[in-house]
SEZADREN-442199 format. One record per residue (C-alpha): residue number from 1; chain; x, y, z. Coordinates in Angstrom, 1 decimal. Layout:
N
REC,num,chaine,c1,c2,c3
REC,NUM,A,X,Y,Z
...
//
This chain:
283
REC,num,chaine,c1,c2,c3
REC,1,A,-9.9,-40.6,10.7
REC,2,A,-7.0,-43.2,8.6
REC,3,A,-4.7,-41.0,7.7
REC,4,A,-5.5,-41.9,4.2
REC,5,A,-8.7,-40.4,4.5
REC,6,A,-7.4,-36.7,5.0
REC,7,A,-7.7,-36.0,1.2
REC,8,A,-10.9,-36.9,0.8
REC,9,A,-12.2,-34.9,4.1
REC,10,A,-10.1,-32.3,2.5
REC,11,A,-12.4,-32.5,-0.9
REC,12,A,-15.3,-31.4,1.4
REC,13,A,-13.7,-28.3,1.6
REC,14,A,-12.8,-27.9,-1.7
REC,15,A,-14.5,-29.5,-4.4
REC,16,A,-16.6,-26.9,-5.9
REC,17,A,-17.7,-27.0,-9.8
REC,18,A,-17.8,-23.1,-10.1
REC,19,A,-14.3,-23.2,-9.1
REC,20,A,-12.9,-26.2,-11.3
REC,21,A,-14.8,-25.1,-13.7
REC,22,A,-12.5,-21.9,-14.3
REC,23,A,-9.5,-23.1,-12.8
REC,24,A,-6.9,-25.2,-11.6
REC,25,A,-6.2,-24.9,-7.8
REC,26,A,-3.1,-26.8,-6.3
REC,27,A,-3.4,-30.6,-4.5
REC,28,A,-3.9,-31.0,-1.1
REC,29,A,-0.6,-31.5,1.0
REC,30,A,-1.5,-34.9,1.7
REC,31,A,1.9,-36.6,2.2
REC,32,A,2.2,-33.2,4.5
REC,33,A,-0.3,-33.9,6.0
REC,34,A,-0.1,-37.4,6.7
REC,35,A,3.3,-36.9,8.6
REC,36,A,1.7,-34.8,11.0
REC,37,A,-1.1,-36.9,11.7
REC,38,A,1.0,-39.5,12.0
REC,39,A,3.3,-37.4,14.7
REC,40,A,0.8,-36.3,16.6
REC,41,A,-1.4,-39.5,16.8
REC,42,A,1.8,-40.5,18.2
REC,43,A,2.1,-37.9,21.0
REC,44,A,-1.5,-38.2,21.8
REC,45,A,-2.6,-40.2,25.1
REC,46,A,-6.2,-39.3,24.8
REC,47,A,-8.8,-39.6,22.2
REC,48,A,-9.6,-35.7,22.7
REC,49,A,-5.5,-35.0,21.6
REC,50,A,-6.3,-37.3,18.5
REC,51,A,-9.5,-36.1,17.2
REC,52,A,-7.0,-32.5,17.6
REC,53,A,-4.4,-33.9,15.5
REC,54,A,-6.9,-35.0,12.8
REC,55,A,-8.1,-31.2,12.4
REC,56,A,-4.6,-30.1,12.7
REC,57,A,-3.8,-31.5,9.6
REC,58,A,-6.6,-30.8,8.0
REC,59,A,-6.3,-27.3,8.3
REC,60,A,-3.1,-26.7,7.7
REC,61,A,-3.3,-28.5,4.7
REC,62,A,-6.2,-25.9,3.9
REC,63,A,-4.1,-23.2,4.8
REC,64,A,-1.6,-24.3,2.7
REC,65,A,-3.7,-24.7,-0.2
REC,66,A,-4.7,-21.4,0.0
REC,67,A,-0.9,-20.0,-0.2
REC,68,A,-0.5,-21.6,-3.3
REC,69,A,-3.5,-20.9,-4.6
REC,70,A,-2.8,-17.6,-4.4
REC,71,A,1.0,-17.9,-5.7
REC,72,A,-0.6,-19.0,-8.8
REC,73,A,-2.7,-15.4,-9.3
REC,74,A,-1.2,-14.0,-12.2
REC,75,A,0.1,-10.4,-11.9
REC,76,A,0.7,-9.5,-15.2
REC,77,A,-0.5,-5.8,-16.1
REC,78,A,-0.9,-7.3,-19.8
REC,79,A,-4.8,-7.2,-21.1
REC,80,A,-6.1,-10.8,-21.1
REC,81,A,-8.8,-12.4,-22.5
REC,82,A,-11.8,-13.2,-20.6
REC,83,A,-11.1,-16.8,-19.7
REC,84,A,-8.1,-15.8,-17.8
REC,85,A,-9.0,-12.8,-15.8
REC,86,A,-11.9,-15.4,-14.6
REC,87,A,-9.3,-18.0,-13.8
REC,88,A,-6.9,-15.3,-11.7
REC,89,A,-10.2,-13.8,-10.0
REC,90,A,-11.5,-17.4,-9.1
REC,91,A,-7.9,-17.8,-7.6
REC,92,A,-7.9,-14.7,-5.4
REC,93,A,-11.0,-15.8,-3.9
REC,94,A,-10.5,-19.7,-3.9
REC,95,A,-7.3,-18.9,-2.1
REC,96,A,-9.4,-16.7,0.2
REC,97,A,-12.1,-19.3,0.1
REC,98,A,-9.8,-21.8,2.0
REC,99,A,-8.3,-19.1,4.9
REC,100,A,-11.5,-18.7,5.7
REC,101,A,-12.3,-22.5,6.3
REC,102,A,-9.5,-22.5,8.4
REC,103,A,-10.4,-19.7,10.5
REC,104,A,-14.0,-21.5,11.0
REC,105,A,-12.9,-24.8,11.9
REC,106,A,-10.8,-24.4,14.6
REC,107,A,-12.8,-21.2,16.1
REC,108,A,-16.0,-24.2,16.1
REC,109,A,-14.0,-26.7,18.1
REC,110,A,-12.6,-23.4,20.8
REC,111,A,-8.7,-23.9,19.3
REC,112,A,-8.1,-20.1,19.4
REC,113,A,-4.2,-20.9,20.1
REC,114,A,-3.6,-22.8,16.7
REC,115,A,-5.3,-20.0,14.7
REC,116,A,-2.6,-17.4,16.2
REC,117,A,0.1,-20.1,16.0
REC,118,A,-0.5,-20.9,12.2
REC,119,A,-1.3,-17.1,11.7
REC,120,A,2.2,-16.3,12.7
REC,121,A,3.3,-18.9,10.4
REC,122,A,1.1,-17.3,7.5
REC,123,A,3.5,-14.4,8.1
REC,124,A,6.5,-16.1,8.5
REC,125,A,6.2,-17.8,5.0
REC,126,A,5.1,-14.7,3.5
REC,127,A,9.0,-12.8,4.8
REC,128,A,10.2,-15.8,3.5
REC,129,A,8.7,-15.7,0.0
REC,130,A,9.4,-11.7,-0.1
REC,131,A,13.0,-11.9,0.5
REC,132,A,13.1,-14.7,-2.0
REC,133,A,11.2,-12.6,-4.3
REC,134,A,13.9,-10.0,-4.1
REC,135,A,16.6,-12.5,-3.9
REC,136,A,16.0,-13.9,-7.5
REC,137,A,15.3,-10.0,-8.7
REC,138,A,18.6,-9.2,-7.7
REC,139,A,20.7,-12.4,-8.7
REC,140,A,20.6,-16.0,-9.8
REC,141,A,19.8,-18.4,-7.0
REC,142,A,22.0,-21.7,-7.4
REC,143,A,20.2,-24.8,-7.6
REC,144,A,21.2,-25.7,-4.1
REC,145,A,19.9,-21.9,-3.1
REC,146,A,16.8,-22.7,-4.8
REC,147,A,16.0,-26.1,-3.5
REC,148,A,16.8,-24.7,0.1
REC,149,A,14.1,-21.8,-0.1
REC,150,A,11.3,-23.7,-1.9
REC,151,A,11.5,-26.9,0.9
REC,152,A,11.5,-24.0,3.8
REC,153,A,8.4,-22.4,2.6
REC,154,A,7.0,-25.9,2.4
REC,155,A,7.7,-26.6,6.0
REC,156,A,6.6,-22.9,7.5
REC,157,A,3.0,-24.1,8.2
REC,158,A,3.8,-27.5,9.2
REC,159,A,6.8,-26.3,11.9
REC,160,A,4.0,-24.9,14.0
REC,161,A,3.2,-27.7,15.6
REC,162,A,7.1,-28.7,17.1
REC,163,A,5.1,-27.4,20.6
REC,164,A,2.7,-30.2,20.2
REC,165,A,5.8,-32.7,20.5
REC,166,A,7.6,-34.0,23.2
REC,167,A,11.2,-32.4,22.8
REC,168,A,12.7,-35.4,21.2
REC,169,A,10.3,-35.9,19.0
REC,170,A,10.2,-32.3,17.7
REC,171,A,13.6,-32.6,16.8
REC,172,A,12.8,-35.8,14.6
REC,173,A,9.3,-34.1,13.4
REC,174,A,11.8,-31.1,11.8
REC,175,A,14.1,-33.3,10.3
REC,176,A,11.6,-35.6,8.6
REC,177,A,9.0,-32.6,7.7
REC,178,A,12.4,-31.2,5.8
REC,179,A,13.2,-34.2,4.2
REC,180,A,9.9,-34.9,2.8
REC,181,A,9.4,-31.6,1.8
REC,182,A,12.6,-31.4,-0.1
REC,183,A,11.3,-34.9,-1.8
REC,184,A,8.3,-33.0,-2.8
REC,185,A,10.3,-30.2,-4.3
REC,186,A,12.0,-32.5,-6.4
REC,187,A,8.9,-34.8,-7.1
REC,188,A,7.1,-32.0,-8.7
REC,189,A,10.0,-30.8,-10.8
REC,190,A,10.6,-34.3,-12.3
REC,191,A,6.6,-34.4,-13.2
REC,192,A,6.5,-30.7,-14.3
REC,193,A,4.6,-29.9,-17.5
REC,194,A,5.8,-26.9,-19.4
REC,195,A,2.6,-25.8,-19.8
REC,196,A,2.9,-24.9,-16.3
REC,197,A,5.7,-23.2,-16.1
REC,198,A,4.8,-19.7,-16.1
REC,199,A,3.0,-20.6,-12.7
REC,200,A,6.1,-20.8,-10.9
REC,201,A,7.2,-17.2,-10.0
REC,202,A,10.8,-18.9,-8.8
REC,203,A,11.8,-21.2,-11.6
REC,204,A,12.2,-24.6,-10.9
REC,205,A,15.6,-26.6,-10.3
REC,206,A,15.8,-28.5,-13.4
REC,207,A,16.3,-24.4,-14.9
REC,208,A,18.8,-23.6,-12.3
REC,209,A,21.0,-26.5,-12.7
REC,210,A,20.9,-26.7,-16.3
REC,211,A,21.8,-22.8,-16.1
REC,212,A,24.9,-23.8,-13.3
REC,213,A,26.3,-27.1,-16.3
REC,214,A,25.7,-25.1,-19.3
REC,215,A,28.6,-23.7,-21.1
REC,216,A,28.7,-20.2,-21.8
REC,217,A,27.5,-20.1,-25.0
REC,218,A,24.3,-22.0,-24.0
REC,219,A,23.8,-19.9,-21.1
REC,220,A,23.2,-17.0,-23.6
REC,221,A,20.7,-18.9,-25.1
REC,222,A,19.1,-20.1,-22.5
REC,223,A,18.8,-16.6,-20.8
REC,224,A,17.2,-15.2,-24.3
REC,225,A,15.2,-18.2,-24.2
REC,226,A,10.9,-18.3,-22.9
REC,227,A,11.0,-20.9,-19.9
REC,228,A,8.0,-22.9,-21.3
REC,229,A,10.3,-22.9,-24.5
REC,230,A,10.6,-26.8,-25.5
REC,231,A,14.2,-25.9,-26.3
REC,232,A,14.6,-25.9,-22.4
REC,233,A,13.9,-29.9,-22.5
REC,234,A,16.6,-30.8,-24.5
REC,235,A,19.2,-28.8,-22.4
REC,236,A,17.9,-30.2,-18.9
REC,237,A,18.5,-33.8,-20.9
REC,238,A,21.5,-32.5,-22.7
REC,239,A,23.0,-31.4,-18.9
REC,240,A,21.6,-34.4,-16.6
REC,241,A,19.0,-32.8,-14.5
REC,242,A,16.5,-35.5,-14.6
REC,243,A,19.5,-37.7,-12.9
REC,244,A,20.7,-35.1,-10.7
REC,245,A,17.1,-34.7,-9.8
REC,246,A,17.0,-38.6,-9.2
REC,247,A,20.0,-38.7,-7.2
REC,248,A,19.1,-36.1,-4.5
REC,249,A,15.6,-37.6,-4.0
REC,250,A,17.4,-41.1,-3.2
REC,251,A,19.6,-39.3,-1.1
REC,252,A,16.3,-37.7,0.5
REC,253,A,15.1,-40.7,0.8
REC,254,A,18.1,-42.2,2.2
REC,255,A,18.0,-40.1,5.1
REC,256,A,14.1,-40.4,6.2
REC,257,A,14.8,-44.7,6.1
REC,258,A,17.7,-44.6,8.5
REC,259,A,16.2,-42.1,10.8
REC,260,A,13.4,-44.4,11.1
REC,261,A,15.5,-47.2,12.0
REC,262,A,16.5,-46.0,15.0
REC,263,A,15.5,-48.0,17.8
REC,264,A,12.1,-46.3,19.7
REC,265,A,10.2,-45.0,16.4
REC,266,A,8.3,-48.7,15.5
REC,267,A,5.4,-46.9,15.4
REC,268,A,6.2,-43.7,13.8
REC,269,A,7.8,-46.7,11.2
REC,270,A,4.9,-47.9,10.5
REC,271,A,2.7,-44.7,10.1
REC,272,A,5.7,-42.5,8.1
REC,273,A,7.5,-45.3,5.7
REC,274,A,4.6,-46.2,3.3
REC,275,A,4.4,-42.3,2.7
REC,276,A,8.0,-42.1,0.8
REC,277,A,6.6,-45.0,-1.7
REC,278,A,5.1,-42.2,-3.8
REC,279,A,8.6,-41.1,-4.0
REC,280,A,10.7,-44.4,-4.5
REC,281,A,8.9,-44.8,-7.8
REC,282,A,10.4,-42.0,-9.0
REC,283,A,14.1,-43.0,-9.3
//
């Protein structure tokens, strides 16, 4: 399998009208899940360790789907209209949906291992999303605090896999996994439509660092103020935060083309750098 190809095996998995139909679910991991592939097509000296690393990332980019499928259930006790209790039921169960394809997949080809290994990473990213949970109950996260948690739970799934690695790869795989899932984080905050806003149960960073520039007076509006408010667009250009935004992907970016320079990674060069040009066209 090209590693290009891991989306659409993934839409064989998850294409299904009754589904679409009522809601949205999230994208596939593919950039994700391109980086592993790309690690552990690396690490593998057989064509048995390959076809591995092509399910791997398949199903952890199921997996993941599933996690955020679910994170966008929404739990308000509030009566809604029929259209939307559909679309939160059709995201319990498509969340469901894609654990159990998961489970399947790697019980057919005898990997028992990797289901306990990203089972225990299931759990890990769950402690990590409760403690943030009560983290932003209790206090306001600082952009930086924010940017920090969302890119961990990103990685949670993927860090499974450092035991696939020979040791000095592993170090490299957690460093690039991290610096391509903070990209992400930032990716999707400078393409985030308000209309979707009330899907993020964390905020997003454009809202924290607006909040952290703002004088006081405007942070009294702005906490009075609904987060899919349009008013909130005017302060994020008002206070920078589609530049700051800019500035810490290219520094992101920065990072993940010097690492790769490094003499001993020409292969890993050519798998991982074309996968940051979704991300260079962003600054």
């Amino acid at each position: 399998m090209k590693p290009y190809r891991l989306l659409e095996t993934s839409q064989k998995y998850t294409d299904y009208d009754m589904i679409q139909e009522h809601t949205a679910i999230p994208e596939f991991p593919d950039i994700r899940a391109r980086l592993l592939l790309a690690f552990l097509n690396e690490a593998a000296d057989t064509e048995q360790k390959a076809d591995r690393g092509q399910l791997f990332s398949l199903v952890t980019g199921l997996v993941q789907m599933a996690l955020d499928t679910h994170d966008r259930i929404d739990t308000s006790p509030l009566h809604q209209e029929e259209a939307k209790m559909r679309s939160r039921q059709l995201n319990v169960l498509a969340g469901d949906y894609f654990s159990s394809r998961f489970y399947e997949l790697l019980a057919k080809a005898g990997e028992i291992q990797m289901v306990s290994r990203l089972s225990e990473a299931i759990c890990e990213n769950n402690r990590l999303k409760m403690n943030l949970y009560q983290q932003v109950q209790r206090t306001m996260l600082t952009s930086e605090q924010y940017i920090e948690a969302i890119t961990q739970l990103k990685m949670q799934l993927f860090l499974s896999f450092k035991a696939y690695l020979p040791a000095d790869r592993a170090e490299l795989w957690e460093e690039m996994l991290y610096a391509f899932s903070r990209c992400e984080v930032l990716a999707e905050d400078m393409q985030l439509k308000q209309a979707s806003l009330q899907q993020r149960p964390f905020g997003h960073y454009s809202l924290y660092y607006a909040l952290e520039q703002a004088t006081q007076q405007d942070q009294v509006a702005m906490m009075a103020e609904p987060v899919d408010s349009p008013r909130w667009q005017q302060w994020y250009e008002q206070y920078g935060a589609v530049e700051q935004i800019g500035q810490l992907l290219e520094q992101s970016l920065s990072v993940i083309q010097s690492r790769l320079q490094q003499p001993g990674y020409e292969r890993l060069r050519a798998d991982v750098a074309p996968l940051t040009e979704v991300y260079a066209t962003l600054r």
